[in-house]
C-alpha angles and dihedrals in degrees: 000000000000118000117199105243110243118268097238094059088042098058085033094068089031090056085045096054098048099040089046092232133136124258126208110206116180109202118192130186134057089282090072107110089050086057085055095066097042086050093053089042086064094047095049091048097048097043093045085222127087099250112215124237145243117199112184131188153163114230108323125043091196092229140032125288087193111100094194086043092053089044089060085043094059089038094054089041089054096053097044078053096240094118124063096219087206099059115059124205116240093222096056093053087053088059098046097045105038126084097238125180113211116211142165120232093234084057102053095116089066089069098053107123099042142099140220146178094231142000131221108201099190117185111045103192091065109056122111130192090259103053090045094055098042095053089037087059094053089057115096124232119283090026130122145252120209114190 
């Protein structure tokens, strides 16, 4: 079931887009890596371009960054009977459509210098001044940073 985004994200992002400055979302809850591919949707659709992705985190991603890796998962999910291959889950096609930087928290420094579209900052617990300004500072302007 489809639920309307609320109109204060909505002109959020919007604002964001057409003034070319950044936007800081929390997001708090299980659901949040399905926020994370609506979020980047809107962007995409706003900016007329695919915005590339940071994805920080501490020690776990939750998932995994390998495509050919994901590919074995849903395969072995399809024959234990647990994915429906005809329905496909729209976080899965983010993954595997988006261009996604994976990073460790303790490697940031390795991304200065670049630049990307949004930003996924995973494990909250263990983010320090430093770090959030460092991978803040990697993200354009009227990009996005998910907490």
């Amino acid at each position: 079931m489809r639920k309307k985004v609320d109109s204060r994200v909505r002109t959020l992002v919007e604002n964001a887009v057409k003034t070319k400055t950044r936007c800081l979302f929390v997001l708090v809850g299980d659901r949040g890596r399905d926020q994370v591919v609506n979020l980047h949707y809107m962007v995409s659709k706003l900016s007329n371009a695919k915005p590339s992705v940071l994805w920080c985190y501490k020690k776990e991603l939750g998932f995994s960054s390998h495509r050919k890796k994901r590919m074995k998962q849903v395969k072995r999910a399809i024959q234990r009977g647990q994915h429906d291959a005809n329905v496909d889950d729209p976080f899965d096609l983010f993954i595997s459509s988006t261009n996604i930087r994976y990073c460790y928290y303790k490697d940031t420094e390795t991304v200065l210098g670049k630049t990307f579209g949004m930003c996924v900052l995973q494990d909250f617990e263990a983010l320090t001044p430093n770090l959030l300004c460092r991978v803040i500072e990697t993200v354009e302007g009227g990009g996005i940073i998910l907490m």
